[in-house]
PyMOL Python script that loads the backbone (N, CA, C, O; Angstrom):
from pymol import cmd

cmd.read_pdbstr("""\
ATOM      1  N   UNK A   1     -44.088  11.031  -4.518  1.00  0.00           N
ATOM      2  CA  UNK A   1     -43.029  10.037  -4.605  1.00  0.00           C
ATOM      3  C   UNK A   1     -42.569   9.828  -6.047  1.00  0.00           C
ATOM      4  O   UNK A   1     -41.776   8.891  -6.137  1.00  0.00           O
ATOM      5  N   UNK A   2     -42.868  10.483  -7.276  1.00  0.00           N
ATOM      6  CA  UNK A   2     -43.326  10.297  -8.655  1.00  0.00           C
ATOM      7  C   UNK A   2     -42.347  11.677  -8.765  1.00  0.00           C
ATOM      8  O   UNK A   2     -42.486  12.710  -8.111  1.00  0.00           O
ATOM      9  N   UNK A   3     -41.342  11.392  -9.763  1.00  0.00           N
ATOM     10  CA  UNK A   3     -40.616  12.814 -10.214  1.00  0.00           C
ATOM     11  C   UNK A   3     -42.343  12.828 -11.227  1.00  0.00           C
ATOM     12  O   UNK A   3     -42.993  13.851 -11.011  1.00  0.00           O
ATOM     13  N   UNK A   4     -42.839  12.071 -11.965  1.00  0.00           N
ATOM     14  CA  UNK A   4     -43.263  12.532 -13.153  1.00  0.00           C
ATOM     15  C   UNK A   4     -44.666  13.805 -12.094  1.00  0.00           C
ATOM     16  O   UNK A   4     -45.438  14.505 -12.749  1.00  0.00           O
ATOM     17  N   UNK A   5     -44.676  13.814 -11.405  1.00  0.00           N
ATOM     18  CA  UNK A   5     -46.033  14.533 -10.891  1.00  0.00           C
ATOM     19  C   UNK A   5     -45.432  16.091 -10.780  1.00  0.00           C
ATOM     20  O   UNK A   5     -46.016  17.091 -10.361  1.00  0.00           O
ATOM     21  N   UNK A   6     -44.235  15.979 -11.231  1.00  0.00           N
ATOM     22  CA  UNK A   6     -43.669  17.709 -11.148  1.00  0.00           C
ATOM     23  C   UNK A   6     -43.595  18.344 -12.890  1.00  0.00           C
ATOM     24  O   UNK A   6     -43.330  19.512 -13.172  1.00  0.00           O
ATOM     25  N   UNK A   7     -43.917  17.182 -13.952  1.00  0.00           N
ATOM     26  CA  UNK A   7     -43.330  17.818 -15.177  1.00  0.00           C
ATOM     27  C   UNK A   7     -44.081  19.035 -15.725  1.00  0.00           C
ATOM     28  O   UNK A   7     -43.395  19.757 -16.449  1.00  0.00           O
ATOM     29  N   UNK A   8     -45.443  19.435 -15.512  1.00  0.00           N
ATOM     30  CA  UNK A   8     -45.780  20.405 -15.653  1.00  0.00           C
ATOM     31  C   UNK A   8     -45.610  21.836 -14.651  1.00  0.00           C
ATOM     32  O   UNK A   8     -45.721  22.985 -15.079  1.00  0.00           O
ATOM     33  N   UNK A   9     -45.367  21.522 -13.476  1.00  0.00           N
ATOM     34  CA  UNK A   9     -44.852  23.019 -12.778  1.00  0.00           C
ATOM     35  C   UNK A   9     -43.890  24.067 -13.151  1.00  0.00           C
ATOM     36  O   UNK A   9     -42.776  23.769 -13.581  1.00  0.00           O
ATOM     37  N   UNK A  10     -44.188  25.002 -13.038  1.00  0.00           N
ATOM     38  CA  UNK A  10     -43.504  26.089 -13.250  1.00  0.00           C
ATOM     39  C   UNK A  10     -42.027  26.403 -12.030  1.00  0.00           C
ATOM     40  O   UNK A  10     -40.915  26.925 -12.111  1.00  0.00           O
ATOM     41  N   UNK A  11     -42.593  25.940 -11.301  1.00  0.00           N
ATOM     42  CA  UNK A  11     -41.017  26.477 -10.231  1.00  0.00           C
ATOM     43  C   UNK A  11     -41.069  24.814  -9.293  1.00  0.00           C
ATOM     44  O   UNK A  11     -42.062  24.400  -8.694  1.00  0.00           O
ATOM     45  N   UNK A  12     -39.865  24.167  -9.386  1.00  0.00           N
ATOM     46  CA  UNK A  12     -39.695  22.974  -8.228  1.00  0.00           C
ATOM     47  C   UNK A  12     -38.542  23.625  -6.848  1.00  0.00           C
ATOM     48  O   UNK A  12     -37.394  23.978  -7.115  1.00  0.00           O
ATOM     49  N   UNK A  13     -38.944  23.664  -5.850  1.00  0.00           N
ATOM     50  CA  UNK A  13     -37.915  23.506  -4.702  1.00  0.00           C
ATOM     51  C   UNK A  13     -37.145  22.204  -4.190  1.00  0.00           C
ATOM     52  O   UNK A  13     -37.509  21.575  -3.196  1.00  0.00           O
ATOM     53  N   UNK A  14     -36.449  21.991  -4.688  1.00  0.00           N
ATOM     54  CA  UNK A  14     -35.688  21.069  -3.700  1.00  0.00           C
ATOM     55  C   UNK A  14     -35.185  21.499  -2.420  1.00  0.00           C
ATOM     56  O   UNK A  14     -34.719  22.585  -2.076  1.00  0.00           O
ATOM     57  N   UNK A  15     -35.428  20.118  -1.602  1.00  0.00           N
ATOM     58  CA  UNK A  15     -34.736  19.996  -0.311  1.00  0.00           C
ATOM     59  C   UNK A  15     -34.779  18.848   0.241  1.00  0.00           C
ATOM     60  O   UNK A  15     -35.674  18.402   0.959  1.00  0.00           O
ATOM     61  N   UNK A  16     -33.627  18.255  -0.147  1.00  0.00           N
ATOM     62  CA  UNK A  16     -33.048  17.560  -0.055  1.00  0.00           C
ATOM     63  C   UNK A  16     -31.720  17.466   1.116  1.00  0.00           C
ATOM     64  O   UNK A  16     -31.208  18.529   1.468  1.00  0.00           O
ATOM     65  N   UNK A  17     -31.290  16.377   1.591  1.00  0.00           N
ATOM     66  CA  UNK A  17     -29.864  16.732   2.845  1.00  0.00           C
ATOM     67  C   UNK A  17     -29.299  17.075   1.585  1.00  0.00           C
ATOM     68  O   UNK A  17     -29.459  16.921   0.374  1.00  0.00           O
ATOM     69  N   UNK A  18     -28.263  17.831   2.780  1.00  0.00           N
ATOM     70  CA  UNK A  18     -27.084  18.874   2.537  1.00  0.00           C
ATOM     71  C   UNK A  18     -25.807  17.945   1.492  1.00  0.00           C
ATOM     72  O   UNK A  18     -24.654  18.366   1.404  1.00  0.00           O
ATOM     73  N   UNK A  19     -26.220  16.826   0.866  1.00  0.00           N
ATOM     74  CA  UNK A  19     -25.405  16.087  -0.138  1.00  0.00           C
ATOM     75  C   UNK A  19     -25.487  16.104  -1.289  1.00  0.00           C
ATOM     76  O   UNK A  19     -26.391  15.713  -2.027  1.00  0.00           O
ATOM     77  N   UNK A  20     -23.762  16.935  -1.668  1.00  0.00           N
ATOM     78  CA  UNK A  20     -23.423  17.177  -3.259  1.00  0.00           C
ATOM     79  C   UNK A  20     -24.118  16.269  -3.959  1.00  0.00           C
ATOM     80  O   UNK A  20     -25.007  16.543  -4.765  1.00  0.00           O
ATOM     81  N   UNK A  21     -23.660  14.964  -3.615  1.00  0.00           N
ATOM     82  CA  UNK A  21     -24.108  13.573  -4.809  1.00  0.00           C
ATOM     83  C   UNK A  21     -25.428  13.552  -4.644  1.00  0.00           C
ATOM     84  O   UNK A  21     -26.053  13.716  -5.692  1.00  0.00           O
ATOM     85  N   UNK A  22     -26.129  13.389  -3.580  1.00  0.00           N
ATOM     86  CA  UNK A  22     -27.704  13.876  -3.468  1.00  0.00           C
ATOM     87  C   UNK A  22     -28.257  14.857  -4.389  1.00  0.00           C
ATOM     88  O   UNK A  22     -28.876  14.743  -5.447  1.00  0.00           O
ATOM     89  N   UNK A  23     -27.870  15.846  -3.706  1.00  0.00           N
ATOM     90  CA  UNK A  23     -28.259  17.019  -4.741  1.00  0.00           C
ATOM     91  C   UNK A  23     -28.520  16.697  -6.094  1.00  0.00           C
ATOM     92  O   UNK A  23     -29.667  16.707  -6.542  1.00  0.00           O
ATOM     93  N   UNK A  24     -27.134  16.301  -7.040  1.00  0.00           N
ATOM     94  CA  UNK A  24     -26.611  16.356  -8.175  1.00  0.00           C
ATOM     95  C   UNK A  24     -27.786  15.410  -8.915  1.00  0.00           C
ATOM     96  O   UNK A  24     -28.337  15.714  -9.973  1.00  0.00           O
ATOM     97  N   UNK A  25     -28.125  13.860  -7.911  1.00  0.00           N
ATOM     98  CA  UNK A  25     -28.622  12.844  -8.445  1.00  0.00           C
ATOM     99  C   UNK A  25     -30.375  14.093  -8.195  1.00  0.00           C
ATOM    100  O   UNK A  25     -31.062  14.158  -9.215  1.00  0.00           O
ATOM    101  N   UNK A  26     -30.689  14.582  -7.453  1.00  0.00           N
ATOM    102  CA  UNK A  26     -31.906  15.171  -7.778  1.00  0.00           C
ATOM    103  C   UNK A  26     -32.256  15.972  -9.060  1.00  0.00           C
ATOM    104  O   UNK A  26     -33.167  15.810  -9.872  1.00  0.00           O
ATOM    105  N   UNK A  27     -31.504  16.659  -9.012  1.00  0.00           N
ATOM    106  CA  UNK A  27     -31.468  17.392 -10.282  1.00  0.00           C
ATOM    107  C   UNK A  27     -31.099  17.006 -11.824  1.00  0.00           C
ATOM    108  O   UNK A  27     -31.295  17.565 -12.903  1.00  0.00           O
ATOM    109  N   UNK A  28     -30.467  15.779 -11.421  1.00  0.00           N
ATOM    110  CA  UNK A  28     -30.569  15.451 -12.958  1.00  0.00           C
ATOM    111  C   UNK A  28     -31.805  14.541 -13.148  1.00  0.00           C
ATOM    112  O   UNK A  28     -31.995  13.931 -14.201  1.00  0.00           O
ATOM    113  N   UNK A  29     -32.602  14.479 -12.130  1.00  0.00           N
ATOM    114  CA  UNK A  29     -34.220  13.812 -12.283  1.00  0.00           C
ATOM    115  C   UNK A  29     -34.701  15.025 -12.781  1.00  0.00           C
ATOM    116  O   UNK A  29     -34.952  15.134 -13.981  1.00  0.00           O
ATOM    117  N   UNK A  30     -34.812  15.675 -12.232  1.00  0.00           N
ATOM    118  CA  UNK A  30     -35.553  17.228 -12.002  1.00  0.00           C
ATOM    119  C   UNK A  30     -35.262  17.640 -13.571  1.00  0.00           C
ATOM    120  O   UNK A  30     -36.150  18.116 -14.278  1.00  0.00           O
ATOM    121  N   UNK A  31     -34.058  17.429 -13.989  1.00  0.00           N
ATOM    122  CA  UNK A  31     -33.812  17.865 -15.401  1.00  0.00           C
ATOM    123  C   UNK A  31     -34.659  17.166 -16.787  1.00  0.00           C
ATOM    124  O   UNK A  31     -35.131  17.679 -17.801  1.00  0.00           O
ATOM    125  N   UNK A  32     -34.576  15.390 -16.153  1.00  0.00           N
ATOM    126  CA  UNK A  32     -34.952  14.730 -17.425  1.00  0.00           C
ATOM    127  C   UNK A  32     -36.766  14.663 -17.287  1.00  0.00           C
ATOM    128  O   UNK A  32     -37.568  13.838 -17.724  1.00  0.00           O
ATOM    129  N   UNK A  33     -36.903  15.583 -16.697  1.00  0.00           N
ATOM    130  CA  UNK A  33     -38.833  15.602 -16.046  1.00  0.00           C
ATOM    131  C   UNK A  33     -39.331  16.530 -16.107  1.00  0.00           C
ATOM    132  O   UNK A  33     -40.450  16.511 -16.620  1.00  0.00           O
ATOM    133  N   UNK A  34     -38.803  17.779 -15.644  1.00  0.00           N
ATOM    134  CA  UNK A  34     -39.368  19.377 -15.834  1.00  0.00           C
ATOM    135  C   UNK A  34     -39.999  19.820 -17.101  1.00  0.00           C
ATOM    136  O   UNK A  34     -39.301  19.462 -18.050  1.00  0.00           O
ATOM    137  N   UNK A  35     -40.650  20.217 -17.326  1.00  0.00           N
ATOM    138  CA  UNK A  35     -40.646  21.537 -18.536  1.00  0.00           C
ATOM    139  C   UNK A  35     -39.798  22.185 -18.898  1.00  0.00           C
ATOM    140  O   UNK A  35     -39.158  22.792 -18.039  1.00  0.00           O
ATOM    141  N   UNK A  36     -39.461  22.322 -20.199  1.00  0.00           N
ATOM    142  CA  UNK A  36     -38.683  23.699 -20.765  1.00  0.00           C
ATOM    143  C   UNK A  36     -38.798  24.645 -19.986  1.00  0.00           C
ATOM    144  O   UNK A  36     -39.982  24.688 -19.654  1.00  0.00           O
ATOM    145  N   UNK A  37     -38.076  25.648 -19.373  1.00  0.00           N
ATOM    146  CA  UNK A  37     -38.455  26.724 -18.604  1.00  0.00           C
ATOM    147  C   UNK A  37     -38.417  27.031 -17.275  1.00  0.00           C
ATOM    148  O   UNK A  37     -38.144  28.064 -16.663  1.00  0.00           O
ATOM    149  N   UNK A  38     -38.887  25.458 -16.807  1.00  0.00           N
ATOM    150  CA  UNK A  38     -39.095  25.723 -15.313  1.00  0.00           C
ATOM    151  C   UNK A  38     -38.138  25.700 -14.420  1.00  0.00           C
ATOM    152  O   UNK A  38     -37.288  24.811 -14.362  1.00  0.00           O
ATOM    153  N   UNK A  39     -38.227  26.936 -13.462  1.00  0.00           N
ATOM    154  CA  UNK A  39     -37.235  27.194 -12.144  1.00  0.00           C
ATOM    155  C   UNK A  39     -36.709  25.773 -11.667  1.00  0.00           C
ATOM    156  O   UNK A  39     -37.543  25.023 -11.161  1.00  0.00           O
ATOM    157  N   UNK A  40     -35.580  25.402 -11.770  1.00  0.00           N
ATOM    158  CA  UNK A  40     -35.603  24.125 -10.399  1.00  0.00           C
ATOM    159  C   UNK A  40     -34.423  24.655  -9.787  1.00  0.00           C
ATOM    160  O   UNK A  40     -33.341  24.763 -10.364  1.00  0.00           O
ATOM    161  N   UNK A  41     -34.761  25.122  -8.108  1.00  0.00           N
ATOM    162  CA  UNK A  41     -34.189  25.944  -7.421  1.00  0.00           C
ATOM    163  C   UNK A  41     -34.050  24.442  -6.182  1.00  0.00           C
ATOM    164  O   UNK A  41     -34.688  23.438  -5.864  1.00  0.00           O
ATOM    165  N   UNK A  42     -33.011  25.026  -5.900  1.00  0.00           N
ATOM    166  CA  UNK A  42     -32.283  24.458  -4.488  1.00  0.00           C
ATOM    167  C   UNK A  42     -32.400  25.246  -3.621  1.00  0.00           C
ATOM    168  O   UNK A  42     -32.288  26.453  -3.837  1.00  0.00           O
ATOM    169  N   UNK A  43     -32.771  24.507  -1.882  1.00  0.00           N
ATOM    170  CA  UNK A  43     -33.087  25.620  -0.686  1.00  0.00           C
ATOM    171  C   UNK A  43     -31.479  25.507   0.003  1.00  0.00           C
ATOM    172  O   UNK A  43     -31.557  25.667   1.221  1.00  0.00           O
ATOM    173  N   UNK A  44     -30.397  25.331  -0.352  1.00  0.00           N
ATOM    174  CA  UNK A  44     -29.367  25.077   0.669  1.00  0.00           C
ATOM    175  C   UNK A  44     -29.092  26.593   0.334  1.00  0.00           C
ATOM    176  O   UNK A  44     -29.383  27.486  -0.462  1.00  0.00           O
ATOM    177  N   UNK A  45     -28.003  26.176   1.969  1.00  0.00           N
ATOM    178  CA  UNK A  45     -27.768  27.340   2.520  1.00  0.00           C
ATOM    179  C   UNK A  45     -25.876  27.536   2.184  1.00  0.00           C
ATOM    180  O   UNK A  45     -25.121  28.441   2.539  1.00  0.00           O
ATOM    181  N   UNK A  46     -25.649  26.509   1.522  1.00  0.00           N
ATOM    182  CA  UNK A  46     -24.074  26.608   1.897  1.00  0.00           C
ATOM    183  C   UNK A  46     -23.600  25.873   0.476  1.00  0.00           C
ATOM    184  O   UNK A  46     -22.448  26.077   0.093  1.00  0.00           O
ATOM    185  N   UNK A  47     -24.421  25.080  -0.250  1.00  0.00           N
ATOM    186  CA  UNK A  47     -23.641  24.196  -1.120  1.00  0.00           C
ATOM    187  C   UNK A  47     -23.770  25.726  -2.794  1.00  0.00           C
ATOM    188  O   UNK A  47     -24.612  26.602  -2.988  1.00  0.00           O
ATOM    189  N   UNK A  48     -22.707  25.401  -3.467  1.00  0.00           N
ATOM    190  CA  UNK A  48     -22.602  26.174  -4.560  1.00  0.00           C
ATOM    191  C   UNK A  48     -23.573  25.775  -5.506  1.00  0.00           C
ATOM    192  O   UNK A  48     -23.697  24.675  -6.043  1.00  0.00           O
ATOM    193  N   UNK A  49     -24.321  26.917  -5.661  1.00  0.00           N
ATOM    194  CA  UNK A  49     -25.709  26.696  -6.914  1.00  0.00           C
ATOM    195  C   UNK A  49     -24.802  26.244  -8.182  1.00  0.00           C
ATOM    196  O   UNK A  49     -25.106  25.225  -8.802  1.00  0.00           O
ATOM    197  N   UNK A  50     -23.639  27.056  -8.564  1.00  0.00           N
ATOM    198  CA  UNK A  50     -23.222  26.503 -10.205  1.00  0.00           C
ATOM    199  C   UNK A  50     -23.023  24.852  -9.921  1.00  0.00           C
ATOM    200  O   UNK A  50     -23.367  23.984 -10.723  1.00  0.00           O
ATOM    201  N   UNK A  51     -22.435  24.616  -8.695  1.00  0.00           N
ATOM    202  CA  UNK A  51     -21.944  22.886  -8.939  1.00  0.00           C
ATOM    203  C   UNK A  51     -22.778  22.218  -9.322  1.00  0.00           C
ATOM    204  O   UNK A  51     -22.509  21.316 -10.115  1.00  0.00           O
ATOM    205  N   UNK A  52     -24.424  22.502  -8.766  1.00  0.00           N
ATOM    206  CA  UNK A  52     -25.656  21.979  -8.206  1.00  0.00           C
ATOM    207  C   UNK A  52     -26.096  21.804  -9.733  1.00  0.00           C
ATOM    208  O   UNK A  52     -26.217  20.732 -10.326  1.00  0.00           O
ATOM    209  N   UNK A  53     -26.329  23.215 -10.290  1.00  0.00           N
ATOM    210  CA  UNK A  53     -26.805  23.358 -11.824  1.00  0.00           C
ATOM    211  C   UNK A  53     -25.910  22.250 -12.975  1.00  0.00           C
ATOM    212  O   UNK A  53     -26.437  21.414 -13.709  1.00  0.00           O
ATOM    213  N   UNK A  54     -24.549  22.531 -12.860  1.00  0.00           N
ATOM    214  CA  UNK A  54     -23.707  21.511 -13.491  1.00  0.00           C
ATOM    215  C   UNK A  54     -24.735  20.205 -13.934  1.00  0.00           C
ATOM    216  O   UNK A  54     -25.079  19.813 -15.049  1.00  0.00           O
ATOM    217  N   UNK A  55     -25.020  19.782 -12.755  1.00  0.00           N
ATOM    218  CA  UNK A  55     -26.115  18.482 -12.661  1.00  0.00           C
ATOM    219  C   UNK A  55     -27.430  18.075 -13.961  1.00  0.00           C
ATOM    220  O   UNK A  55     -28.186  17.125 -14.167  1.00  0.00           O
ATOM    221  N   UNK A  56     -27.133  19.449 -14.638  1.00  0.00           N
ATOM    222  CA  UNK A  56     -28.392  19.497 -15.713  1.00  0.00           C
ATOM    223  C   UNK A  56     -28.302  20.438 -16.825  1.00  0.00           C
ATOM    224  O   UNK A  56     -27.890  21.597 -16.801  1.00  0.00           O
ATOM    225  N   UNK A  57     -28.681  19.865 -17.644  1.00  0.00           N
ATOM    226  CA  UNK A  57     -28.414  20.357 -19.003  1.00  0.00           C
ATOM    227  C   UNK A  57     -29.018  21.939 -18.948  1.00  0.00           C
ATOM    228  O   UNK A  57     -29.730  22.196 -19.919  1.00  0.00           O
ATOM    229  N   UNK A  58     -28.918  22.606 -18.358  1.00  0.00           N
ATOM    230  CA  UNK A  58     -30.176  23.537 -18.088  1.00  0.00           C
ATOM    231  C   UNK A  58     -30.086  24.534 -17.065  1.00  0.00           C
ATOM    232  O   UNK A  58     -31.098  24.943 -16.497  1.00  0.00           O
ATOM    233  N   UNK A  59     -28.331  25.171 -16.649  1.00  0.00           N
ATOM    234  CA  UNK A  59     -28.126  25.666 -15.857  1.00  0.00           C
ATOM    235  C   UNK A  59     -29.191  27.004 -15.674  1.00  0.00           C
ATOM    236  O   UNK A  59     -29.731  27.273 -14.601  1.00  0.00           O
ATOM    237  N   UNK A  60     -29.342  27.621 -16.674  1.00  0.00           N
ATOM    238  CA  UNK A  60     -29.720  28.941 -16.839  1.00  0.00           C
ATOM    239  C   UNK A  60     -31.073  28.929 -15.963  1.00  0.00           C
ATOM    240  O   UNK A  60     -31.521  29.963 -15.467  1.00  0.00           O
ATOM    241  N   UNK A  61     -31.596  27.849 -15.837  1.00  0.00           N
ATOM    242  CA  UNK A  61     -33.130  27.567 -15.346  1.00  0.00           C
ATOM    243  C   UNK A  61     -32.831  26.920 -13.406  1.00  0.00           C
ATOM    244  O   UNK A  61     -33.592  26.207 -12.753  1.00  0.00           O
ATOM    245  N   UNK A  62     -31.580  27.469 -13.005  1.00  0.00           N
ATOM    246  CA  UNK A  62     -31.566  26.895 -12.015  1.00  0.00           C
ATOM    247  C   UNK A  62     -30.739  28.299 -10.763  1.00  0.00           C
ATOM    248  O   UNK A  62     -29.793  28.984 -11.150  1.00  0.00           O
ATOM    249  N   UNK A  63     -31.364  28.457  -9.305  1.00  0.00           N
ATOM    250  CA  UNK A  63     -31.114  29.124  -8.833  1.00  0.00           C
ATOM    251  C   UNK A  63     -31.189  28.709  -7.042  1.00  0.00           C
ATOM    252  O   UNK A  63     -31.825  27.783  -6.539  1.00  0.00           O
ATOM    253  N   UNK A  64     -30.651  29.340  -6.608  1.00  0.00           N
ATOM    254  CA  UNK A  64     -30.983  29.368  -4.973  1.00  0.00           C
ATOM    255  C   UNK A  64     -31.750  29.714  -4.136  1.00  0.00           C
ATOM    256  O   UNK A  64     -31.357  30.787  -3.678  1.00  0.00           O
ATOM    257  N   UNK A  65     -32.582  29.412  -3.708  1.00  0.00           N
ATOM    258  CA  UNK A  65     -33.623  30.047  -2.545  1.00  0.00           C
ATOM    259  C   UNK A  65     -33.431  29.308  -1.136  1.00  0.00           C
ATOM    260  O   UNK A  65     -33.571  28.244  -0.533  1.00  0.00           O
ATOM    261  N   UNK A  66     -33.076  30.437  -1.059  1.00  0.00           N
ATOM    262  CA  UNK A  66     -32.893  29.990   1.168  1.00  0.00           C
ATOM    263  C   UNK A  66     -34.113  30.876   1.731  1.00  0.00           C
ATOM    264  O   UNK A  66     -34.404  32.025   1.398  1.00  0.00           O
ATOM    265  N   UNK A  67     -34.657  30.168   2.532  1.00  0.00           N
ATOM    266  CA  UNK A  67     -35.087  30.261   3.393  1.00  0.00           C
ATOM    267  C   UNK A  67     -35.057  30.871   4.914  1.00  0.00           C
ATOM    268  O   UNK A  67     -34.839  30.014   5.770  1.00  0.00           O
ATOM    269  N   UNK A  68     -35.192  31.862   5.269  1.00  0.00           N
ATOM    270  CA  UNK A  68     -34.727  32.522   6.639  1.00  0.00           C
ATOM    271  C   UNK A  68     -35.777  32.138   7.562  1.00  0.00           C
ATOM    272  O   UNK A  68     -36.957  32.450   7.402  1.00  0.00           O
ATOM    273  N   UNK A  69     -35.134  31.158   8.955  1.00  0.00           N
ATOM    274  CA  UNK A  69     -35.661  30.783  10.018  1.00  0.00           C
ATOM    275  C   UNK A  69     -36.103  31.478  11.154  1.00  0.00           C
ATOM    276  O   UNK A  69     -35.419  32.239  11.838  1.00  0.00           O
ATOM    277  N   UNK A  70     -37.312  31.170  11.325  1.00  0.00           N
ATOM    278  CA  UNK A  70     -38.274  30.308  11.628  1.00  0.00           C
ATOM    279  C   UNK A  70     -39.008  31.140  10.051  1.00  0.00           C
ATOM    280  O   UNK A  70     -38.681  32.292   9.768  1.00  0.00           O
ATOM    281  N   UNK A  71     -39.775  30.514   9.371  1.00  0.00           N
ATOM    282  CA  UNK A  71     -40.303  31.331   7.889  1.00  0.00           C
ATOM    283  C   UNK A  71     -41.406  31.393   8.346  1.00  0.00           C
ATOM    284  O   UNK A  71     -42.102  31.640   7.361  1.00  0.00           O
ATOM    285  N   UNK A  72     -42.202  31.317   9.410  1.00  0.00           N
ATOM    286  CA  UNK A  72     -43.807  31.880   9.551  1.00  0.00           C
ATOM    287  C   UNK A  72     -43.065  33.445  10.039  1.00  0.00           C
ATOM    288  O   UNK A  72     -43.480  34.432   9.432  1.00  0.00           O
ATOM    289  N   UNK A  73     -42.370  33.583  10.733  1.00  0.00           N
ATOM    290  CA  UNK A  73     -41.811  35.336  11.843  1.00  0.00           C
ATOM    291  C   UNK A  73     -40.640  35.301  10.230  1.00  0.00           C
ATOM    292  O   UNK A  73     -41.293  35.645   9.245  1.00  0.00           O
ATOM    293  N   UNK A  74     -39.452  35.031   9.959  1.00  0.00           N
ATOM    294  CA  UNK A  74     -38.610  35.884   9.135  1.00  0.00           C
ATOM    295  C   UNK A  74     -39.325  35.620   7.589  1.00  0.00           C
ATOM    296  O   UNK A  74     -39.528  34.534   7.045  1.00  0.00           O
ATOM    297  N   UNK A  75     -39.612  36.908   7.112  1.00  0.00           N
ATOM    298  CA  UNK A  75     -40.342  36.249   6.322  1.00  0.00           C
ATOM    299  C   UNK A  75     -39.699  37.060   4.928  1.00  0.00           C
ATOM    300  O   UNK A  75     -39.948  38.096   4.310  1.00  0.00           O
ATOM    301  N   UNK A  76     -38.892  36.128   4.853  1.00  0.00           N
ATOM    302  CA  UNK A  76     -37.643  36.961   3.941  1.00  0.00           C
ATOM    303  C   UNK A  76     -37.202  35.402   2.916  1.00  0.00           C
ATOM    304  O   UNK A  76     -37.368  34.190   3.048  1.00  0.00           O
ATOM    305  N   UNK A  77     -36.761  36.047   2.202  1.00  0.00           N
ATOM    306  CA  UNK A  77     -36.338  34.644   1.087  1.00  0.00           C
ATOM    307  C   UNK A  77     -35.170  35.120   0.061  1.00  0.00           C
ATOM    308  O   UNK A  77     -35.365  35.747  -0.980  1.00  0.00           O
ATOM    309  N   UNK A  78     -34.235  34.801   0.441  1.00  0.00           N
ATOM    310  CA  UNK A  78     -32.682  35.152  -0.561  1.00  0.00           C
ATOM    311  C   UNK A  78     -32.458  34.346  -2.051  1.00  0.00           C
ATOM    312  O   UNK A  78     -31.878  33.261  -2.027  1.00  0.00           O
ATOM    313  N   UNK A  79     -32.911  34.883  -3.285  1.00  0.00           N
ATOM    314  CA  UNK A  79     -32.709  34.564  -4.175  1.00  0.00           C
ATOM    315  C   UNK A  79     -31.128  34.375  -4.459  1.00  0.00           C
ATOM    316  O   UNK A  79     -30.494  35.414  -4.277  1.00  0.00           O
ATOM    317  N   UNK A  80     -30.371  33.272  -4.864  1.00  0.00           N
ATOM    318  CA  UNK A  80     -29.263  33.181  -5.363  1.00  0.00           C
ATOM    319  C   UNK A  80     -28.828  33.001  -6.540  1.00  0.00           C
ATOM    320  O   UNK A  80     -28.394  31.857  -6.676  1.00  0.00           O
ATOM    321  N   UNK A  81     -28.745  33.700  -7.554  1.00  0.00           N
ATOM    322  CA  UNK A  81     -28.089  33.429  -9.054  1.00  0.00           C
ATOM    323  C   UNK A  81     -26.935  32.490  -8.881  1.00  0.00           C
ATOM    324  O   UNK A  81     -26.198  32.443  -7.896  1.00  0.00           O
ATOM    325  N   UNK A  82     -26.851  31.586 -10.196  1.00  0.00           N
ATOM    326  CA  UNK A  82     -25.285  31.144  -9.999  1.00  0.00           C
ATOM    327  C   UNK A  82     -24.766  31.578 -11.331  1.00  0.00           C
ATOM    328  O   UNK A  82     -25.662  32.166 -11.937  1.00  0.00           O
ATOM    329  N   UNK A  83     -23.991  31.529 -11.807  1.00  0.00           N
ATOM    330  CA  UNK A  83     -22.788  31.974 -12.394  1.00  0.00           C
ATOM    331  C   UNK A  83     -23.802  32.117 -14.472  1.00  0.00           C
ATOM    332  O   UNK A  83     -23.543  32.907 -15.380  1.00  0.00           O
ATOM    333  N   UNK A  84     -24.747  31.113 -14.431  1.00  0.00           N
ATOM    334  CA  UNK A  84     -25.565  30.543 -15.893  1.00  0.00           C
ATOM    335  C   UNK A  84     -27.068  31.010 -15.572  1.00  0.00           C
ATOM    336  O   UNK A  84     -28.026  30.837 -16.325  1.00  0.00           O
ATOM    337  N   UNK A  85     -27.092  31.481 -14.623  1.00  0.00           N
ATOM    338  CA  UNK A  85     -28.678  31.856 -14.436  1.00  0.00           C
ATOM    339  C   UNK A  85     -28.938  32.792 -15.433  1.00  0.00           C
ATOM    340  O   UNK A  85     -28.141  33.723 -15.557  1.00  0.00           O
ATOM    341  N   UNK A  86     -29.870  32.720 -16.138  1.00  0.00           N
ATOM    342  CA  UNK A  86     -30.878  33.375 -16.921  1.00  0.00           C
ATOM    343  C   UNK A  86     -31.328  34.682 -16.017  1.00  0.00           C
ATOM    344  O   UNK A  86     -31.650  34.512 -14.841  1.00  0.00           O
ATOM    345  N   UNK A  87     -31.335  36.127 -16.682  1.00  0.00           N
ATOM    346  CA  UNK A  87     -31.978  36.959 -16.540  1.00  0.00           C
ATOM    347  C   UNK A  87     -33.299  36.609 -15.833  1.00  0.00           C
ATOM    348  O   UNK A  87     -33.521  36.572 -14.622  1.00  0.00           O
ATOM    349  N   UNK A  88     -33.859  36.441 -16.533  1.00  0.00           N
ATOM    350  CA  UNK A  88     -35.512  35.811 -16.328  1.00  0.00           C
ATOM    351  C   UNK A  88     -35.689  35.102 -15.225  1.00  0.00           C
ATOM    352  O   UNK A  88     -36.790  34.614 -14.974  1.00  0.00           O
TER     353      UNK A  88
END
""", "prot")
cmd.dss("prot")
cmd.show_as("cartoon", "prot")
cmd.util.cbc("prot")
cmd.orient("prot")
């Protein structure tokens, strides 16, 4: 319930409902709490990763991961770059 219990991880998933302003307000937690470095990836399936990243000083550190249903049988995972993603 504590953003602060994520500031040392290396990769955060959000999932959160399918809301821009949601989203946006997560990630700029996610921003002022993370580590230098760390992944903070969004699981949506439809909303634009650059808008999402916008949300934080820190686009380059931010990407898409969806999830393919049911994830115990498809066991597949779609990385999404957005437009500032970092190589790395």
């Amino acid at each position: 319930s504590s953003y602060d219990a994520l500031a040392d991880l290396d990769l955060v998933v959000e999932a959160v409902f399918e809301s821009p302003s949601l989203k946006a307000e997560v990630f700029g937690k996610l921003d002022a709490t993370c580590r230098p470095g760390a992944i903070l990836a969004t699981n949506t399936s439809y909303q634009d990763v650059d808008r999402i990243a916008a949300a934080t000083g820190r686009p380059r550190d931010v990407v898409g991961m969806h999830y393919f249903s049911p994830a115990n049988v498809m066991k597949l995972l779609e990385v999404v770059r957005g437009a500032k993603t970092a190589p790395d």
